[in-house]
MMTF fields as JSON, N, C-alpha, C and O atoms, coordinates in Angstrom:
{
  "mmtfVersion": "1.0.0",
  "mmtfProducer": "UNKNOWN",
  "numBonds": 423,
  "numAtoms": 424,
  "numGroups": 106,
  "numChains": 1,
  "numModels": 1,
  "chainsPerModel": [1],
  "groupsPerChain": [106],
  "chainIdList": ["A"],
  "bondAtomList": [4, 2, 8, 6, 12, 10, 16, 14, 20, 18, 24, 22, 28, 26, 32, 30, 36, 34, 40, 38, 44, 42, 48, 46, 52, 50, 56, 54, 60, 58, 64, 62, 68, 66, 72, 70, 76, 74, 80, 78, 84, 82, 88, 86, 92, 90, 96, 94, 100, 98, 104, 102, 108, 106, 112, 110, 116, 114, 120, 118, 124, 122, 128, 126, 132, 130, 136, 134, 140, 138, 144, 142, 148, 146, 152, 150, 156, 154, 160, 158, 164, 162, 168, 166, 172, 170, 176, 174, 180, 178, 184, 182, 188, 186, 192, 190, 196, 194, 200, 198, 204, 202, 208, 206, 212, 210, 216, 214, 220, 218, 224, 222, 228, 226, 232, 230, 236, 234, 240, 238, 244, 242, 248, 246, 252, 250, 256, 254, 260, 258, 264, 262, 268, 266, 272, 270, 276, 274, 280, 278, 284, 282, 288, 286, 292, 290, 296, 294, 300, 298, 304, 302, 308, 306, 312, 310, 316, 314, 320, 318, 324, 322, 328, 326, 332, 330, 336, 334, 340, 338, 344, 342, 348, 346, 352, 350, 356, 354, 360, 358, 364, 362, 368, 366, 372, 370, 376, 374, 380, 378, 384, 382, 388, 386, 392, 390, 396, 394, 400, 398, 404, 402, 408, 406, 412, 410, 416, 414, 420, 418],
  "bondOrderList": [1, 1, 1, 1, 1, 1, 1, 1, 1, 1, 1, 1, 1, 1, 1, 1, 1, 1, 1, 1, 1, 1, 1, 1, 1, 1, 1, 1, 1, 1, 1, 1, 1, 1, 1, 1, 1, 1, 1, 1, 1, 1, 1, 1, 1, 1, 1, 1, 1, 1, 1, 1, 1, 1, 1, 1, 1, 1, 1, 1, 1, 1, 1, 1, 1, 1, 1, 1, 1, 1, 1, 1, 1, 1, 1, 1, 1, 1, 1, 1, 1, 1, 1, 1, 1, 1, 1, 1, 1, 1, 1, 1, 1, 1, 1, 1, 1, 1, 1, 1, 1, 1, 1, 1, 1],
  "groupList": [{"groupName": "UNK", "atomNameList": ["N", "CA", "C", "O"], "elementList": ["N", "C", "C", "O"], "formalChargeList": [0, 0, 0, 0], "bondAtomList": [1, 0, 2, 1, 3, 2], "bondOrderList": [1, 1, 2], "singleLetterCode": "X", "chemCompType": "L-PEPTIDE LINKING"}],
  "groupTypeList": [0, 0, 0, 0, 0, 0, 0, 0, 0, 0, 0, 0, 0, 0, 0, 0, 0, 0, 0, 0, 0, 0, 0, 0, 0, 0, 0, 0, 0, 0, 0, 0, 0, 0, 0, 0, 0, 0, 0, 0, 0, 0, 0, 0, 0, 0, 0, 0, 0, 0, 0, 0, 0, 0, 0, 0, 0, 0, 0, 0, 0, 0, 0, 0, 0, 0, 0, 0, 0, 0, 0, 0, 0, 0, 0, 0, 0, 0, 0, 0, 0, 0, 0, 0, 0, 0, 0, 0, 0, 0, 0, 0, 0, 0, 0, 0, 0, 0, 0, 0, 0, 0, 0, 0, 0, 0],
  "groupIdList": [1, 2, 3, 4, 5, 6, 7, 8, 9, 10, 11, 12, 13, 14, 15, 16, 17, 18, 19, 20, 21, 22, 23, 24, 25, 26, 27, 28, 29, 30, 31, 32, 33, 34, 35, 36, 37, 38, 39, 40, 41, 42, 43, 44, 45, 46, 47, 48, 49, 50, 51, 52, 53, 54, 55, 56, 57, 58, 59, 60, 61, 62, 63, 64, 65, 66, 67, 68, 69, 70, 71, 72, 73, 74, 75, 76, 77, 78, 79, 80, 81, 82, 83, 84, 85, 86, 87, 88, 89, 90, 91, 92, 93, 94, 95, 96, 97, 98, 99, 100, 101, 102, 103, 104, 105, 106],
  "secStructList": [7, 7, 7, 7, 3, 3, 3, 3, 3, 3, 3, 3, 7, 7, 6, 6, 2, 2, 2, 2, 2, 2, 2, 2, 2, 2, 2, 6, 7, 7, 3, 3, 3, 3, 3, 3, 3, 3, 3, 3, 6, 6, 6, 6, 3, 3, 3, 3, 3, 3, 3, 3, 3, 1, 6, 6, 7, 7, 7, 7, 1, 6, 6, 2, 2, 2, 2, 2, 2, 2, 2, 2, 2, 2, 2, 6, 3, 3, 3, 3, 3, 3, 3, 6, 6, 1, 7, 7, 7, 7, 7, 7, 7, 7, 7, 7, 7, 2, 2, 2, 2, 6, 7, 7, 7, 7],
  "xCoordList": [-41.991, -41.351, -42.238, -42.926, -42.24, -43.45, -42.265, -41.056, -43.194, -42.814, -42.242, -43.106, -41.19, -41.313, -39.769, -38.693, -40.23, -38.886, -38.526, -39.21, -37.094, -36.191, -35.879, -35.263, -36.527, -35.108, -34.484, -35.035, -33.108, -31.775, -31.838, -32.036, -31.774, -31.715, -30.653, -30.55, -29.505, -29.146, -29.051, -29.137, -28.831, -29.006, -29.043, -29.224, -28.848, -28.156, -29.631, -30.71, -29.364, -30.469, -31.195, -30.645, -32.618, -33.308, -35.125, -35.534, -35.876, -37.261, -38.122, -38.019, -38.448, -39.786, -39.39, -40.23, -38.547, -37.915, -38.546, -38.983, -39.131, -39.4, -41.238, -42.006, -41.448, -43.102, -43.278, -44.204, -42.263, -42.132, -42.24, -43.286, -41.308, -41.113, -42.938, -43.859, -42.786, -44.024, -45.073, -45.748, -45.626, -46.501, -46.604, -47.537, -45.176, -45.245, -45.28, -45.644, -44.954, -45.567, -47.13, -47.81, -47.365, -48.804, -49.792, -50.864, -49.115, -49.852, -49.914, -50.928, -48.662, -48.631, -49.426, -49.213, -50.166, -50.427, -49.508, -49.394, -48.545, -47.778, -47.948, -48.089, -47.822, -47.577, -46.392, -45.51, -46.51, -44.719, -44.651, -45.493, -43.685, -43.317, -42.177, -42.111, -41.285, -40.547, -39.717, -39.32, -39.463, -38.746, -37.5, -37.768, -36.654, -35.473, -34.878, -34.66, -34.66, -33.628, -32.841, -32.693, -32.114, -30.4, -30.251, -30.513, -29.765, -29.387, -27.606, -27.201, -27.025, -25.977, -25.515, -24.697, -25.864, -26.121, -24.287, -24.308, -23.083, -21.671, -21.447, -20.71, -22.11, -21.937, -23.279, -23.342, -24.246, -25.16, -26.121, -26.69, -26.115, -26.634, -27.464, -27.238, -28.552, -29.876, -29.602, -28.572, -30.054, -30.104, -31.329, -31.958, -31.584, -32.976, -33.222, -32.934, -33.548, -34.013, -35.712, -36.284, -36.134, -37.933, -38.186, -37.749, -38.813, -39.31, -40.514, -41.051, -41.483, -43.188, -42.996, -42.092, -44.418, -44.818, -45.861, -46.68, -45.134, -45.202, -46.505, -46.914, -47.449, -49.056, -49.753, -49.781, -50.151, -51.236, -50.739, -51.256, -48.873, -48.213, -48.323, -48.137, -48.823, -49.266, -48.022, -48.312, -46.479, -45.346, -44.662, -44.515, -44.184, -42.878, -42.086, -41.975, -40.932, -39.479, -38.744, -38.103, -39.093, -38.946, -40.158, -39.473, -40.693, -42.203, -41.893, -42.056, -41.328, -41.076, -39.922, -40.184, -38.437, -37.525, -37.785, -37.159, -38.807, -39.442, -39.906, -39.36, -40.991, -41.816, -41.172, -41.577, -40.467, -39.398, -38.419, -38.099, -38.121, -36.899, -37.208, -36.216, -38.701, -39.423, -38.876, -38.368, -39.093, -38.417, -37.088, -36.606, -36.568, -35.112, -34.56, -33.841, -34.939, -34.257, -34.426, -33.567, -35.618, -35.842, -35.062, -34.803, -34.574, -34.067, -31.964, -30.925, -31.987, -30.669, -30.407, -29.786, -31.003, -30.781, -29.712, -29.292, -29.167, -29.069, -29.421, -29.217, -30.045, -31.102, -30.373, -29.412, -31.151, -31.045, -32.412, -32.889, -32.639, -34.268, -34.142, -34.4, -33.991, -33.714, -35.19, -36.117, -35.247, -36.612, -36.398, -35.279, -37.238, -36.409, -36.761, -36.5, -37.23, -37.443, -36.443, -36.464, -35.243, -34.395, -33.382, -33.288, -32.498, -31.661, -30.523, -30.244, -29.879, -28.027, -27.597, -27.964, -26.735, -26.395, -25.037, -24.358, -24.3, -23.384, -22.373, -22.787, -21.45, -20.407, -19.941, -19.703, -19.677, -18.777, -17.422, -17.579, -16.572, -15.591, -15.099, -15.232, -14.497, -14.246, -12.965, -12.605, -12.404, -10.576, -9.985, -10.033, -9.268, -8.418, -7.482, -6.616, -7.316, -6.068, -5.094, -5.391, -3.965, -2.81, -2.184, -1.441, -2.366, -2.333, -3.158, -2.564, -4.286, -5.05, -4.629, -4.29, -4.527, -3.984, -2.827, -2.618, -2.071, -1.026, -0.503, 0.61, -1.801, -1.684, -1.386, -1.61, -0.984, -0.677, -1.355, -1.462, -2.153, -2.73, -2.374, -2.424, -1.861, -0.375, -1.691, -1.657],
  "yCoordList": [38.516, 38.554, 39.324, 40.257, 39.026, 39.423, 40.749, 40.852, 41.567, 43.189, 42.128, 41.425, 42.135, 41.791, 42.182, 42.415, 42.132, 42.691, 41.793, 40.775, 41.989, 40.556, 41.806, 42.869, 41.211, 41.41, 40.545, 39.682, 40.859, 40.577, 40.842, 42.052, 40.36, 40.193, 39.666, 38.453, 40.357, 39.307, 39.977, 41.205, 39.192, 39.959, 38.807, 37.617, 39.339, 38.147, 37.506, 38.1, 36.078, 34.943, 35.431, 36.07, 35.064, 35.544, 35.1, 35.35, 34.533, 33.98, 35.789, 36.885, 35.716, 36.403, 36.93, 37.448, 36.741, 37.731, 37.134, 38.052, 35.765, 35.414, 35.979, 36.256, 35.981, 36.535, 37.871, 38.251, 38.648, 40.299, 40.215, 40.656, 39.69, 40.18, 39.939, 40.73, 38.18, 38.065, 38.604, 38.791, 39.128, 40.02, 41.616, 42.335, 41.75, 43.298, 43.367, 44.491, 42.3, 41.984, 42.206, 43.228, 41.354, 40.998, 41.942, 42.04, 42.835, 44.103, 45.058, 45.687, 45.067, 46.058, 45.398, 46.056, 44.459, 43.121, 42.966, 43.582, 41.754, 41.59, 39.71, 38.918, 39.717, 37.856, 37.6, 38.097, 36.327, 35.93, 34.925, 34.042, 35.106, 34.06, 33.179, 32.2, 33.5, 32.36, 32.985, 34.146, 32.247, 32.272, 31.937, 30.842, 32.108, 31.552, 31.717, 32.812, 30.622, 31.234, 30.402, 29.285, 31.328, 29.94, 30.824, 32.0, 29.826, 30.204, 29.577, 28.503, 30.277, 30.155, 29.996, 30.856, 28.997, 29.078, 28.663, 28.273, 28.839, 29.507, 30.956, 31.521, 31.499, 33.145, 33.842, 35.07, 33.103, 33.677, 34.681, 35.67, 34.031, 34.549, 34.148, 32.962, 34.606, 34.798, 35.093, 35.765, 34.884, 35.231, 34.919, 33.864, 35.865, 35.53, 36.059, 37.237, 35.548, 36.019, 35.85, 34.784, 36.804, 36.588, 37.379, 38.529, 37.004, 37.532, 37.896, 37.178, 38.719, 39.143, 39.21, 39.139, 39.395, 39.987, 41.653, 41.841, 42.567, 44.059, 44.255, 45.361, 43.52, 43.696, 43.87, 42.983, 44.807, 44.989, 45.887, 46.618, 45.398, 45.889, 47.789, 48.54, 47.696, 49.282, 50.276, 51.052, 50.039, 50.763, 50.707, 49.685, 51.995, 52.041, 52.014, 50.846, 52.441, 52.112, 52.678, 52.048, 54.342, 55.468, 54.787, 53.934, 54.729, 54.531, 53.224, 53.139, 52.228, 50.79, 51.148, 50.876, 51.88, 52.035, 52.586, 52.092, 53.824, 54.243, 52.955, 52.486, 52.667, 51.766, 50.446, 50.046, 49.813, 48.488, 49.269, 48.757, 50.17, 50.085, 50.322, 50.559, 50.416, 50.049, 48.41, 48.154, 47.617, 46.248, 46.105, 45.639, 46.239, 46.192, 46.758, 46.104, 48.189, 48.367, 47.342, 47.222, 46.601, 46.015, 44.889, 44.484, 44.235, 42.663, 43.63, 42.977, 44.499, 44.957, 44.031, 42.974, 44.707, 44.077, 44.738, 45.843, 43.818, 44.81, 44.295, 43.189, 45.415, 44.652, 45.247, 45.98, 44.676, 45.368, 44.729, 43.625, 45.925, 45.592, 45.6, 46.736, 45.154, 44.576, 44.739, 43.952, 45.587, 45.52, 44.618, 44.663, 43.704, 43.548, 44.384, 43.937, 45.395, 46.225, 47.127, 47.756, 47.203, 47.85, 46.963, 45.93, 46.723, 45.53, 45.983, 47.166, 45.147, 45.88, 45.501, 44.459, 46.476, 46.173, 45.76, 46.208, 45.129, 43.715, 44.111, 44.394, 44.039, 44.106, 42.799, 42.106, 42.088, 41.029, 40.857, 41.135, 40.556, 40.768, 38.791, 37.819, 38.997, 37.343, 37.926, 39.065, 37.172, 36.941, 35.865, 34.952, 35.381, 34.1, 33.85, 34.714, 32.825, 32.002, 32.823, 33.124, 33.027, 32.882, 32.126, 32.608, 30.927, 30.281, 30.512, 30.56, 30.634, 31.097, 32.244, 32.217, 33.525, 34.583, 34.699, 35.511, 33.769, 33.295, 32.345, 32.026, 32.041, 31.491, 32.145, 33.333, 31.441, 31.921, 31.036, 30.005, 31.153, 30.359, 30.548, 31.534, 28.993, 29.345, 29.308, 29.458],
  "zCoordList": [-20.598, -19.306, -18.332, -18.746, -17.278, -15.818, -15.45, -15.658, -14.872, -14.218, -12.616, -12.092, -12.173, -10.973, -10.373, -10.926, -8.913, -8.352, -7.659, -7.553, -6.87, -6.168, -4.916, -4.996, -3.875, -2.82, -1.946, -1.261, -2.009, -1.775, -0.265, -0.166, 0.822, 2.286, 2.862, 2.68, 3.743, 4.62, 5.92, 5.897, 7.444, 8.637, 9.714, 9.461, 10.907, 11.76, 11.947, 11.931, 12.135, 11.988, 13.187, 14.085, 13.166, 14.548, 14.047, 12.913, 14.96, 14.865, 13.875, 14.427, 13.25, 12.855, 10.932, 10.198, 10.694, 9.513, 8.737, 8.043, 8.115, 7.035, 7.114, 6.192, 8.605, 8.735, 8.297, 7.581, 8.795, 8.87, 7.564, 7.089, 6.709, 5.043, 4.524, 4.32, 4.457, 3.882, 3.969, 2.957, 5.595, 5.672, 5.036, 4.678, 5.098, 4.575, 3.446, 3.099, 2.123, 0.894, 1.381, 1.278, 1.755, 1.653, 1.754, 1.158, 2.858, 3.142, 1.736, 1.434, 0.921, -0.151, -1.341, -2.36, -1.548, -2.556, -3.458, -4.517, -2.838, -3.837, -3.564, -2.633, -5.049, -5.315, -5.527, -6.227, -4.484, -4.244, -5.405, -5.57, -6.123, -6.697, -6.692, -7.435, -5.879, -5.547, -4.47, -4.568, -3.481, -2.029, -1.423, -0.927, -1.224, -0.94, 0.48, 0.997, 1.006, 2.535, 2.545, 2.048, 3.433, 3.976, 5.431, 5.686, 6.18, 7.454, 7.686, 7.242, 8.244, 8.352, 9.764, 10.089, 10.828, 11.71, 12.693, 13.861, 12.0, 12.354, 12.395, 13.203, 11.499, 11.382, 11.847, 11.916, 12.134, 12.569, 11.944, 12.406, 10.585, 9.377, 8.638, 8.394, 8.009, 7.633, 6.049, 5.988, 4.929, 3.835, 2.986, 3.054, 2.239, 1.767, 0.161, -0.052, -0.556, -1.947, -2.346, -2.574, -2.353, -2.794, -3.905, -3.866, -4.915, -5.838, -5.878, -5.035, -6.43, -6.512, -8.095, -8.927, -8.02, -9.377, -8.674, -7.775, -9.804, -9.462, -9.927, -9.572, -10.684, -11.168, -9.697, -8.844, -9.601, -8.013, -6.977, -6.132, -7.542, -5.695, -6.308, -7.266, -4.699, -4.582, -3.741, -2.831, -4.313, -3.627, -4.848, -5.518, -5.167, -6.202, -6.151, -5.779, -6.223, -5.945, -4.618, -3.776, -4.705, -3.785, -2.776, -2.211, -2.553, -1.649, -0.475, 0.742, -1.605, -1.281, -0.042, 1.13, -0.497, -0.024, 1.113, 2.05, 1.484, 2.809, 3.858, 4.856, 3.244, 3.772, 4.146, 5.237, 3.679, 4.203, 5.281, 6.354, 4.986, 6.226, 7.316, 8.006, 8.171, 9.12, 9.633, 10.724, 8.728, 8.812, 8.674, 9.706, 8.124, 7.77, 8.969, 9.724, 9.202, 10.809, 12.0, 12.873, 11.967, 13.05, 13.342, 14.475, 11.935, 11.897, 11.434, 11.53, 11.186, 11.082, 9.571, 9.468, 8.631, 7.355, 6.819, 7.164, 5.72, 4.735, 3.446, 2.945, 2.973, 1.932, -0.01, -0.242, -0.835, -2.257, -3.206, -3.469, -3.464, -4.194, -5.967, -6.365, -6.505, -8.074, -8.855, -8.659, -9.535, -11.082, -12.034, -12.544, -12.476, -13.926, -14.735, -15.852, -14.803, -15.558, -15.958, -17.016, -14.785, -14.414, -15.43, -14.768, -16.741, -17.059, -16.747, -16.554, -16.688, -16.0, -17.405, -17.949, -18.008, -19.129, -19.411, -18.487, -20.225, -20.001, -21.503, -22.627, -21.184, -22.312, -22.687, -21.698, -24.076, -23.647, -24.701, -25.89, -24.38, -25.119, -25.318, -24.574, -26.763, -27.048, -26.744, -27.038, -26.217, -26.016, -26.595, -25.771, -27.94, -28.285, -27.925, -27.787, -27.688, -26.608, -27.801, -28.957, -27.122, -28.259, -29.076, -29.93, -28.959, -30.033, -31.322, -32.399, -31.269, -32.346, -32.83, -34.013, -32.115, -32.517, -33.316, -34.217, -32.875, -33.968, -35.122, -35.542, -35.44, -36.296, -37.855, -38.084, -38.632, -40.333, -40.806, -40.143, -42.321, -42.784, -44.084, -44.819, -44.296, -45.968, -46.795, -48.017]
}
C-alpha cells in the first residue's frame, strides 16, 4: 500500500480553487494521484477529493495544516486531510435476525 494522503474540500463554488490546490501540491512536490470535483451549482457548492502520494512531499501533518490554510482561507474552505497511514479502526458486530436466534435443533 502507497504512503498517501486525501484531502476532503468543500466551499462556495468560485473560478481558481482547483488551480490554487494543484499548485500548492505542486509547490510542496507532491504526485497527484487521483482528482475529484463536483460542483453544485443550486447550493453554490464546490467539492473536491485529491489524493498524492506522500514519497517527496516536503510538509508533514502539523506543517501541511499551517501552510494550506493560506488557501483554505482564501476560497472559505472547509477542509479534512486523511493519512492512510493514519487507519481508523472499525468494530464489527454480526447481528442474527431472530428467527435464527430462535431456533431449536431436535
Amino acid at each position: 500500500m502507497k504512503n498517501t494522503a486525501t484531502l476532503l474540500i468543500t466551499c462556495p463554488d468560485t473560478k481558481g480553487i482547483v488551480a490554487a490546490i494543484a499548485d500548492f501540491l505542486l509547490q510542496h512536490n507532491a504526485n497527484i494521484l487521483h482528482a475529484d470535483q463536483h460542483q453544485d451549482a443550486e447550493n453554490n457548492l464546490f467539492l473536491m477529493r485529491v489524493e498524492w502520494d506522500l514519497t517527496g512531499f516536503n510538509l508533514d501533518e502539523a506543517s501541511f495544516n499551517h501552510a494550506f490554510s493560506e488557501v483554505a482561507n482564501k476560497f472559505s474552505m472547509q477542509w479534512q486531510l486523511k493519512l492512510s497511514q493514519h487507519k481508523t479502526r472499525v468494530a464489527i458486530k454480526r447481528v442474527l435476525p431472530s428467527w435464527y436466534r430462535n431456533m431449536t435443533i431436535a
